[in-house]
PAPA-382372 format. One record per residue: y, x, z of N, C-alpha, C in turn; chain. Coordinates in steps of 0.2 Angstrom, whole numbers, plus 2048, in hexadecimal, padded with zeros to 3 digits. Atoms other than C-alpha are relative to their C-alpha. Layout:
<recs>
<<Y, X, Z>, <Y, X, Z>, <Y, X, Z>, "A"> ...
</recs>
This chain:
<recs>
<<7FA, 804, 800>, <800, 800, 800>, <806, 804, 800>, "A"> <<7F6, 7F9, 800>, <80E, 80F, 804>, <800, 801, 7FA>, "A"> <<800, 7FF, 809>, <807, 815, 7F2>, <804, 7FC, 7FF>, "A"> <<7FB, 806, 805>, <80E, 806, 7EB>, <804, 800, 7FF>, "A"> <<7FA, 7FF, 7FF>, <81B, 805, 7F4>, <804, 805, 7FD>, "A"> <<7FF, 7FA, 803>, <820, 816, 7EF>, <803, 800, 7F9>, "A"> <<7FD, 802, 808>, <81F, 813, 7DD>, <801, 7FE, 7FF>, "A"> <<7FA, 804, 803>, <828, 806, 7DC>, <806, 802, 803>, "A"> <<7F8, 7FF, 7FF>, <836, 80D, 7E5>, <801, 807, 7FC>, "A"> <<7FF, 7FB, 805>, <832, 81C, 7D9>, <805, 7FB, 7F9>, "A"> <<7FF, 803, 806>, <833, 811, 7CA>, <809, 7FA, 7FF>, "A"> <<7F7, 803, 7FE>, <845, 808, 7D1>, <804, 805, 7FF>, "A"> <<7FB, 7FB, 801>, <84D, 817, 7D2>, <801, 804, 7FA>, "A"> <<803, 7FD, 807>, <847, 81D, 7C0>, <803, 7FA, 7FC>, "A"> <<7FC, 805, 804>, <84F, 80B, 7BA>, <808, 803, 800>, "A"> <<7FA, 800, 7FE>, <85D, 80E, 7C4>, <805, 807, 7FB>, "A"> <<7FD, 7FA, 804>, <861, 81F, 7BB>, <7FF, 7FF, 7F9>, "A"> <<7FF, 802, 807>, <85D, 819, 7AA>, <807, 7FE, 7FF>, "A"> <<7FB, 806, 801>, <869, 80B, 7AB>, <807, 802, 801>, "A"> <<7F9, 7FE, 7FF>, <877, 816, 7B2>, <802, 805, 7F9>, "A"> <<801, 7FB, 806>, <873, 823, 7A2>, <804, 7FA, 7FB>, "A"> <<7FE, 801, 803>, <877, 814, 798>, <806, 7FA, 7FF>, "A"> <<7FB, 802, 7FF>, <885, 80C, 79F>, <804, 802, 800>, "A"> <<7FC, 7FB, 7FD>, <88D, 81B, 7A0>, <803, 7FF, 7F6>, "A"> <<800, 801, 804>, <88B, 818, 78C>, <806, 7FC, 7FE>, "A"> <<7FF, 808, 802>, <890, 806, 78A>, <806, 7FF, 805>, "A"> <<7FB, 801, 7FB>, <89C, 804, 797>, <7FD, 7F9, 802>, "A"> <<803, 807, 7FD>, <890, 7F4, 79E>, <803, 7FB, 7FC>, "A"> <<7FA, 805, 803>, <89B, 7EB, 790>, <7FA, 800, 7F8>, "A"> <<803, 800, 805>, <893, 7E3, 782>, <800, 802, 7F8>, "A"> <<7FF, 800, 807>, <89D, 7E3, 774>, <801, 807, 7FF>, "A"> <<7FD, 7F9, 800>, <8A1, 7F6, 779>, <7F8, 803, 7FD>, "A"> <<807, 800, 804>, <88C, 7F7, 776>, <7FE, 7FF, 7FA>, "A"> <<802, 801, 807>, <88B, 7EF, 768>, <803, 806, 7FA>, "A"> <<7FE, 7FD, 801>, <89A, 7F9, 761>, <7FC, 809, 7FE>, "A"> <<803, 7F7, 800>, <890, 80B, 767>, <7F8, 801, 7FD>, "A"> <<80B, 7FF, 803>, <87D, 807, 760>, <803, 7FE, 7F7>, "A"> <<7FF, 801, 806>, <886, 802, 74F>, <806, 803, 7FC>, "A"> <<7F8, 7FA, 803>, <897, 80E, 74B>, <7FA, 805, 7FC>, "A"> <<804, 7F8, 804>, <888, 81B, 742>, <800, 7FC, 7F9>, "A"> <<801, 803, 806>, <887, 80D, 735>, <804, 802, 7FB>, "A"> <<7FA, 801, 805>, <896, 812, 72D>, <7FE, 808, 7FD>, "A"> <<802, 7F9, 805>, <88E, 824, 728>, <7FD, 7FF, 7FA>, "A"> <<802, 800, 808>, <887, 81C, 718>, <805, 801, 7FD>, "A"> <<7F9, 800, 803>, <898, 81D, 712>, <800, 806, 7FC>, "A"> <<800, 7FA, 801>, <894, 82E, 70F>, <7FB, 802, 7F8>, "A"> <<804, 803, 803>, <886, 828, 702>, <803, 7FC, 7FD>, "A"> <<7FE, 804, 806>, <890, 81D, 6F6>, <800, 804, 7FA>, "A"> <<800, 7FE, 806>, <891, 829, 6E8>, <7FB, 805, 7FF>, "A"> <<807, 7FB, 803>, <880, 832, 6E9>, <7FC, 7FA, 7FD>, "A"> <<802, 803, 803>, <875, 82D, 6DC>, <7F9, 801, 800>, "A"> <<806, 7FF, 7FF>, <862, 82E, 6DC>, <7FF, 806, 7FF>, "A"> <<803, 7F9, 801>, <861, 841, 6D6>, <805, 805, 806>, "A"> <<7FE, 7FD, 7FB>, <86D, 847, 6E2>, <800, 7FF, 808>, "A"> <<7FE, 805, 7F9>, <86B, 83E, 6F3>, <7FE, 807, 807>, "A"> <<7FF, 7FB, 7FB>, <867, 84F, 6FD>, <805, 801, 805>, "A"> <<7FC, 7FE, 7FA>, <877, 854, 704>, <802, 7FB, 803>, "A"> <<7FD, 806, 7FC>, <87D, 842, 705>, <7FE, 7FE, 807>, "A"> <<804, 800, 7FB>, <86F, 83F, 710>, <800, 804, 806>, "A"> <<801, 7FC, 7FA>, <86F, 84C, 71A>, <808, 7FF, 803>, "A"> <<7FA, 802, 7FD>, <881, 84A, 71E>, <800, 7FB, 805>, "A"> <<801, 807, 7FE>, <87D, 838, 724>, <7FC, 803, 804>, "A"> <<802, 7FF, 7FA>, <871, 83F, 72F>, <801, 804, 802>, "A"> <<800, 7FC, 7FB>, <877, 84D, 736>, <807, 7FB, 805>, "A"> <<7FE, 804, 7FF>, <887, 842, 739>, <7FE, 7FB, 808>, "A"> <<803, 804, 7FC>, <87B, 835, 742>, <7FE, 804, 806>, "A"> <<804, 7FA, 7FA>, <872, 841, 74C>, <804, 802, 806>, "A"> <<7F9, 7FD, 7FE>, <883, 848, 753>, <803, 7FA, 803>, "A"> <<7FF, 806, 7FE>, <888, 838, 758>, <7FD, 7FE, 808>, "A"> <<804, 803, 7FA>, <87A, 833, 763>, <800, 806, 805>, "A"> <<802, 7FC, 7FD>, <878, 843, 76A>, <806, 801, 804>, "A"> <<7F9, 802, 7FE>, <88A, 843, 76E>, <7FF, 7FA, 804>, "A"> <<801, 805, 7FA>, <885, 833, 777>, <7FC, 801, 807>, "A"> <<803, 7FF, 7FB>, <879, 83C, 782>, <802, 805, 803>, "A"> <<7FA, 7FD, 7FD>, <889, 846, 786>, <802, 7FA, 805>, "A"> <<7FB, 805, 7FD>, <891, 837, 78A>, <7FD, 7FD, 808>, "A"> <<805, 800, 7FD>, <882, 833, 796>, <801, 805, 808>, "A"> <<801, 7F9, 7F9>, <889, 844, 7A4>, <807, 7FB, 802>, "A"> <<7FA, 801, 7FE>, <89A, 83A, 7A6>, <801, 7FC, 806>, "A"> <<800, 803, 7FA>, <896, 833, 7B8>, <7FE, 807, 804>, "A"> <<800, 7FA, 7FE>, <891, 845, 7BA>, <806, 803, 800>, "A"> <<7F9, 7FD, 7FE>, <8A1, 84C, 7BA>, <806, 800, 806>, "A"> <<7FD, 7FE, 7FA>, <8AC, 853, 7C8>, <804, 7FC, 801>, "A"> <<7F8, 805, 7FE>, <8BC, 849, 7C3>, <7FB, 7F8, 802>, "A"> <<806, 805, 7FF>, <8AE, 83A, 7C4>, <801, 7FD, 807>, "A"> <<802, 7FD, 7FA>, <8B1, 839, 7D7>, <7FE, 7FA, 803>, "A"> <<805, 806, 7FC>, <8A9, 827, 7DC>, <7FC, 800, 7FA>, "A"> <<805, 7FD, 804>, <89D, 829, 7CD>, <7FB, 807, 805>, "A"> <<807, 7F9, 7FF>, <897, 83C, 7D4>, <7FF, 7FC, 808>, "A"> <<803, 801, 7FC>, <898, 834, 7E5>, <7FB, 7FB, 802>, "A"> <<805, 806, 801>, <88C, 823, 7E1>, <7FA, 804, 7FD>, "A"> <<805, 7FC, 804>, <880, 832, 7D6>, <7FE, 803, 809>, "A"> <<803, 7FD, 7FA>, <87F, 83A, 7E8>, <7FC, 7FD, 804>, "A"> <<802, 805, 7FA>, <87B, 82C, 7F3>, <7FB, 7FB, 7FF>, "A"> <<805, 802, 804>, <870, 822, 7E6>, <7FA, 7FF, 7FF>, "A"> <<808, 7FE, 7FE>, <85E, 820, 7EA>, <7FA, 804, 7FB>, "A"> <<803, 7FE, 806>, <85A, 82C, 7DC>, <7FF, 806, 800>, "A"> <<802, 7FA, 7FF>, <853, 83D, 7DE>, <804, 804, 7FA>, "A"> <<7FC, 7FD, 805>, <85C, 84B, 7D3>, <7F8, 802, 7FA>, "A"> <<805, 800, 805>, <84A, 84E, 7CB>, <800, 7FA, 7FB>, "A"> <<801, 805, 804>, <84A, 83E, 7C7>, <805, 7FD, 7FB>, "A"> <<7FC, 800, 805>, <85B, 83C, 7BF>, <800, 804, 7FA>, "A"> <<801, 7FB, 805>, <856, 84A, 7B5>, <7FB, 7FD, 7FA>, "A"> <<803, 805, 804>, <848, 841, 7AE>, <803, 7FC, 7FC>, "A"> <<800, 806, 805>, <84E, 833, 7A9>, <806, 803, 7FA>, "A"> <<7FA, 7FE, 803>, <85D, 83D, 7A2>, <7FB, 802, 7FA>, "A"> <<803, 7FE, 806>, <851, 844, 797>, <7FB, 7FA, 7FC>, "A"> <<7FF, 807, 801>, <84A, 832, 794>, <803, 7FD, 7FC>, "A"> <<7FA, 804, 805>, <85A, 82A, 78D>, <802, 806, 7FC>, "A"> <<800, 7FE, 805>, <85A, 837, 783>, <7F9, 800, 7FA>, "A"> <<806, 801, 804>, <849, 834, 77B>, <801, 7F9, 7FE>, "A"> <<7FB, 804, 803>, <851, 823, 77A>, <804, 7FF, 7FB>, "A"> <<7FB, 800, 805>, <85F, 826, 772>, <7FD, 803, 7F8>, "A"> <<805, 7FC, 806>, <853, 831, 766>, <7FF, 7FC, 7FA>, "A"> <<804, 807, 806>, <84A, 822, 760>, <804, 7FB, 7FE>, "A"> <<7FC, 803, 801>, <858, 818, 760>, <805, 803, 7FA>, "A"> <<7FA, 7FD, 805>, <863, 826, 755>, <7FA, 7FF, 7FA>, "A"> <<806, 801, 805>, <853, 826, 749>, <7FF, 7F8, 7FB>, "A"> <<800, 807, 804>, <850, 812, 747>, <809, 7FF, 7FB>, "A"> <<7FB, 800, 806>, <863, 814, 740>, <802, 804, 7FB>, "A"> <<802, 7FB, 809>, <861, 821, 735>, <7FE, 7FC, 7FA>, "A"> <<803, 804, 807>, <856, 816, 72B>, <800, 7FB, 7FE>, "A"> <<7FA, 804, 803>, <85F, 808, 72C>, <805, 803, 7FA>, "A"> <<7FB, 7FB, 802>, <86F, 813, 728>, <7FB, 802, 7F7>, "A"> <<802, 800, 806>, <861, 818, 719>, <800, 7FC, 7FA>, "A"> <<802, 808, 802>, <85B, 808, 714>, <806, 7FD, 7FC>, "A"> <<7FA, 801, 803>, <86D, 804, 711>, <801, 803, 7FC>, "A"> <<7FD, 7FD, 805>, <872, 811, 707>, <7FC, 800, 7FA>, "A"> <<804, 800, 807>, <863, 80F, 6FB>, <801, 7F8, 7FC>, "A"> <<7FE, 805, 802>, <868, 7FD, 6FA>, <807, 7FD, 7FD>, "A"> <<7F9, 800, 805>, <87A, 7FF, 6F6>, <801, 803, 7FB>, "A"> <<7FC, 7FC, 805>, <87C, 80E, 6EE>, <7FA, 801, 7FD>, "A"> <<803, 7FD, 805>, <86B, 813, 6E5>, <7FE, 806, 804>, "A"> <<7FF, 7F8, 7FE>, <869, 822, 6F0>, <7F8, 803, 800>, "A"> <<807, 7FE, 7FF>, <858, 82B, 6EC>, <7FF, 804, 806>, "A"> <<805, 7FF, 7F7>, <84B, 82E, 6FA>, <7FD, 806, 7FE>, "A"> <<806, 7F9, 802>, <842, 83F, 6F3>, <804, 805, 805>, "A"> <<7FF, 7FA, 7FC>, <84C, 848, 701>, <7FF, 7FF, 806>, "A"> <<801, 802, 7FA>, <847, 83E, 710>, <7FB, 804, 804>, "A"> <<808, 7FC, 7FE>, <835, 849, 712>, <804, 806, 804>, "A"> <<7FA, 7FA, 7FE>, <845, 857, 717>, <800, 7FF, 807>, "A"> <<7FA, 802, 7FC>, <852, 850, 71F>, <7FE, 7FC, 807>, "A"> <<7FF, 801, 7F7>, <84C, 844, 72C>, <7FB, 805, 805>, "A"> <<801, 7FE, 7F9>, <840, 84F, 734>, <803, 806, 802>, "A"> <<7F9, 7FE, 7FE>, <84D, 85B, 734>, <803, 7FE, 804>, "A"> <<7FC, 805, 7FC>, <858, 852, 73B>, <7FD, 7FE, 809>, "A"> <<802, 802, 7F7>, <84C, 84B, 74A>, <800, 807, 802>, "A"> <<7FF, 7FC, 7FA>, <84A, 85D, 74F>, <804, 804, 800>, "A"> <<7F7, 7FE, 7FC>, <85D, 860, 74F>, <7FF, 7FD, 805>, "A"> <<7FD, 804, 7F9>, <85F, 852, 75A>, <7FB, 803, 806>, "A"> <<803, 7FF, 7FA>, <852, 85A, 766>, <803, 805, 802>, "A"> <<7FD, 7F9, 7FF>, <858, 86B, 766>, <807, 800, 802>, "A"> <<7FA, 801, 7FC>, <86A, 865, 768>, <802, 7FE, 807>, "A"> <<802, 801, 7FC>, <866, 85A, 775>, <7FF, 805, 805>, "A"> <<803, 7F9, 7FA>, <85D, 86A, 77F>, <805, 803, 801>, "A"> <<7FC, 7FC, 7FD>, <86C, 873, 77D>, <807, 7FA, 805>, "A"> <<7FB, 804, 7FB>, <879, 864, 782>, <7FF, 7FE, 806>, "A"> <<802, 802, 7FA>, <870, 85E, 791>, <801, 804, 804>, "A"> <<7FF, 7FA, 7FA>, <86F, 86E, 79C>, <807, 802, 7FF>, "A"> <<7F8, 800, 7FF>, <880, 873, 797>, <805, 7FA, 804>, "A"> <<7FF, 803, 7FB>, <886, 865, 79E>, <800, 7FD, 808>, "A"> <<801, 7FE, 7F9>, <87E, 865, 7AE>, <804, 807, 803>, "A"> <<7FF, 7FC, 7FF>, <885, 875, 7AF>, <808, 801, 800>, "A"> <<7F8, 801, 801>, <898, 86F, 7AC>, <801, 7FD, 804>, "A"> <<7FE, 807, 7FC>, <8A2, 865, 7B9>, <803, 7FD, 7FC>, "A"> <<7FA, 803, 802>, <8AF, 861, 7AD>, <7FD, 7FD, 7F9>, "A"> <<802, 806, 805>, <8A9, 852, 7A0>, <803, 804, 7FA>, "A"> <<7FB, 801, 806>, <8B8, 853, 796>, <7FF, 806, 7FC>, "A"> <<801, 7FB, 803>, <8B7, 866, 792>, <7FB, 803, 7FE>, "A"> <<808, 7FC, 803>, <8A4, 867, 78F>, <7FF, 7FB, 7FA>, "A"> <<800, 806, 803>, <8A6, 858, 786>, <803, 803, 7F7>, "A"> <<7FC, 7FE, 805>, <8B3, 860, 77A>, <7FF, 806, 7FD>, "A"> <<804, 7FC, 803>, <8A9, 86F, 778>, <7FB, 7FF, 7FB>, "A"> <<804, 805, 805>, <89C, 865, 771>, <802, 7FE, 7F6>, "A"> <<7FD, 804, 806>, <8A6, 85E, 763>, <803, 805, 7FD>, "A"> <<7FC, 7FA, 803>, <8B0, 86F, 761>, <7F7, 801, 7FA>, "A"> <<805, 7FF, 803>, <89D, 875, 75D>, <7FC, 7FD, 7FA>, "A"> <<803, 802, 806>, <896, 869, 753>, <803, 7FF, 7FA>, "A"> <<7FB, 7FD, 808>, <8A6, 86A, 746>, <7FF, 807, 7FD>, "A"> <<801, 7F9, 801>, <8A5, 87C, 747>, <7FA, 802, 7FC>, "A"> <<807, 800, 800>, <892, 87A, 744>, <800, 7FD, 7F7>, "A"> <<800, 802, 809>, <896, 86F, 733>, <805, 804, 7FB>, "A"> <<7FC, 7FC, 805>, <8A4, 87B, 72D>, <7FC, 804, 7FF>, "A"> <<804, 7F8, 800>, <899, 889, 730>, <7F8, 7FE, 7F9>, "A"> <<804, 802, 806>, <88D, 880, 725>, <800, 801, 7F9>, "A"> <<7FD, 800, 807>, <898, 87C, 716>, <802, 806, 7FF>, "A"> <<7FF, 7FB, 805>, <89C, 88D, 714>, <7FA, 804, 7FE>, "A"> <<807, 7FC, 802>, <88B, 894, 716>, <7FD, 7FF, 7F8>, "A"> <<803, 804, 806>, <887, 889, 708>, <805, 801, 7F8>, "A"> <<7FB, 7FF, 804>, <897, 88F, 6FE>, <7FE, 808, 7FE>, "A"> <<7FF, 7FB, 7FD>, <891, 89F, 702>, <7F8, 802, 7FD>, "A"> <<807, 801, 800>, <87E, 89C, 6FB>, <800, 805, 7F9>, "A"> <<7FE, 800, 808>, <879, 8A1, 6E8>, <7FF, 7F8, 7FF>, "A"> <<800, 808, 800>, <87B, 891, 6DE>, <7F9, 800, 7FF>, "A"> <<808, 801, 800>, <867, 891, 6DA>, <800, 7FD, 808>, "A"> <<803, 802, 7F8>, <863, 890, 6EF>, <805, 7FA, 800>, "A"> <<7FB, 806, 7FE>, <873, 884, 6F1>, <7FD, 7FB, 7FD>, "A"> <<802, 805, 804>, <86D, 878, 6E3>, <7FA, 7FC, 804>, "A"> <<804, 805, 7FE>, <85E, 876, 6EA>, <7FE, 7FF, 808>, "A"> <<800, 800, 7FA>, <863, 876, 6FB>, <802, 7F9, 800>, "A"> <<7FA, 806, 800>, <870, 868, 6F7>, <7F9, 7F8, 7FE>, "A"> <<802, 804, 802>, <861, 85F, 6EE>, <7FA, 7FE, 804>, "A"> <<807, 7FD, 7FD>, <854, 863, 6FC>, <7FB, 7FF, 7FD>, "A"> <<80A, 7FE, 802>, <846, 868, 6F1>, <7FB, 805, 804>, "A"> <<803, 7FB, 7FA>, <843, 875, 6FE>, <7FC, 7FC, 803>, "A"> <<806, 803, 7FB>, <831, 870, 707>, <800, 806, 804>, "A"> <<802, 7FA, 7FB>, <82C, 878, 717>, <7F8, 7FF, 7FF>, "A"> <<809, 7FF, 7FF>, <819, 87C, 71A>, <800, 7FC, 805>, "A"> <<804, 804, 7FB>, <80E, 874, 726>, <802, 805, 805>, "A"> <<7FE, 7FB, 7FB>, <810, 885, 72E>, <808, 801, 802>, "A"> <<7F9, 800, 7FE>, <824, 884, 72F>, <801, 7F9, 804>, "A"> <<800, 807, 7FC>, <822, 874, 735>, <7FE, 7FF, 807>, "A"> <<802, 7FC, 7FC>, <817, 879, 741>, <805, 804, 807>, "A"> <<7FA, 7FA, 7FD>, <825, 887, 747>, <804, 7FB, 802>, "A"> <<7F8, 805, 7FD>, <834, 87A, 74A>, <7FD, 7FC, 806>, "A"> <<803, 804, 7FC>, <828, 870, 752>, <800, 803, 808>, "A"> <<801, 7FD, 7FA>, <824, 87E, 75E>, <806, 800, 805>, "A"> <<7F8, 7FC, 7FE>, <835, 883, 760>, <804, 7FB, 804>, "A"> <<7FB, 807, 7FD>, <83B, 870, 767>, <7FC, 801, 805>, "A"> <<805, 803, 7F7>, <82D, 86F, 774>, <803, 807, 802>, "A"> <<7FE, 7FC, 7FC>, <833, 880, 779>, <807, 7FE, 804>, "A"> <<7FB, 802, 800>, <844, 87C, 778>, <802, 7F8, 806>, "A"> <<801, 806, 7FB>, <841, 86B, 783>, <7FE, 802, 806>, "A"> <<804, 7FE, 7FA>, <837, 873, 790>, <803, 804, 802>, "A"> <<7FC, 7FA, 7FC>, <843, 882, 794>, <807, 7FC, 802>, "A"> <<7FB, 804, 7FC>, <850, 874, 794>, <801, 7FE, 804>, "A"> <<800, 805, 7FA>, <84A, 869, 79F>, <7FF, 805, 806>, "A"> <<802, 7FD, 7FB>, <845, 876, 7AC>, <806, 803, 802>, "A"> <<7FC, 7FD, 7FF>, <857, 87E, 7AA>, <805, 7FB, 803>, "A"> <<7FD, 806, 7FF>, <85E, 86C, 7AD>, <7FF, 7FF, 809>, "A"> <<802, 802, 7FA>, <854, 869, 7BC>, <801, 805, 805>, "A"> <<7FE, 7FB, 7FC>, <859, 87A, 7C3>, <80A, 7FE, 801>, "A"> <<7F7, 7FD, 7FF>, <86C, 879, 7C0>, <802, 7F7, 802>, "A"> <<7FC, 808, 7FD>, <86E, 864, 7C6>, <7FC, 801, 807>, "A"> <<7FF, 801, 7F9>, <864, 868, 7D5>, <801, 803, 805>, "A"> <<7FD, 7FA, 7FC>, <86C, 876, 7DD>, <80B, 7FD, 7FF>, "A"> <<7FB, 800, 801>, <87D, 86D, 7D8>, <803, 7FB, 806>, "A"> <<7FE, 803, 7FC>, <887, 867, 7E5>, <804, 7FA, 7FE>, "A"> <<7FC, 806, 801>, <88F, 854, 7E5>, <805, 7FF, 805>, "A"> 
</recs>
């Protein structure tokens, strides 16, 4: 019977932190939620004038775009953890929720937001093939690309976070970053020969089973030394 008990007061406090992970989101406000799980639609935009043989970069743009957005949201996610925060950080102190377990779930809404950033990607897709004509022969690429951006990013925006009191300036580095990350991009690519460019632009580049493989390995790592780095720097941190 204590067991029980137990776990259910485990499983309470594992809601409880969910819910403040996605509150922290939505502002409790409906029309603020609707707004936030559907503002990525507008990256097809980017997709009106690819045609079925170019739809490479279009596509990748629209999902790196997306990707950045959500992961940016599992930024948005630390804003009750922040210093200036000061009945926010002192409700996370007092809150029947263990700093392990806020970690969890923190890495939860973001497995969330994951499948969440994904089922609108292919919405986001769907459309652009339905509006604009946009060929699909680069999708094999781009989205699992894509999904392990978003892990990798994730891994690194999460412990950084923890690791910051100040929202706003961890927040702002982020955003510095991932501009910086697309400029650095477009020049690489300006920078390429045009043979690799062409066919980067139109991703006819296949990976192997065995690179595939490697990225693969490279995100469980990457996840595993994050979460360990998280749970070291949020439960040593004073509220």
């Amino acid at each position: 019977m204590a067991f029980a008990s137990s776990k259910s007061i485990h499983h309470h406090a594992e809601r409880i932190a969910l819910r403040m992970d996605f509150e922290a989101i939505t502002g409790n406000s409906r029309v603020v939620t609707v707004i936030a799980f559907l503002a990525p639609l507008v990256f097809t935009a980017f997709t009106w004038s690819a045609g079925p043989d170019d739809s490479g970069l279009p596509l990748t743009v629209m999902a790196y775009l997306t990707v950045m957005y959500w992961v940016a949201s599992v930024a948005v996610m630390f804003q009750f953890n922040s210093a200036g925060q000061y009945t926010s950080t002192r409700m996370i102190g007092v809150m029947p929720v263990s700093r392990r377990t806020q970690v969890n779930m923190r890495y939860c809404s973001a497995g969330v937001l994951f499948l969440i950033c994904f089922a609108e990607l292919g919405i986001e897709i769907t459309l652009s093939r339905l509006w604009f004509g946009i060929g699909l022969g680069a999708l094999a690429t781009v989205v699992p690309l894509a999904m392990a951006a978003f892990a990798m990013l994730a891994a690194i925006v999460i412990p950084v976070f923890y690791s910051c009191d100040d929202f706003t300036k961890a927040y702002s580095r982020l955003f510095t970053g991932a501009i910086t990350l697309f400029f650095a991009a477009q020049i690489i690519m300006l920078l390429l020969p045009h043979g690799l460019r062409s066919q980067i632009l139109s991703m006819t580049i296949t990976v192997s089973p065995l690179g595939w493989a490697a990225i693969a390995a490279v995100v469980v790592l990457a996840l595993v030394t994050s979460y360990h780095i998280s749970l070291r720097l949020w439960g040593t941190k004073e509220l």
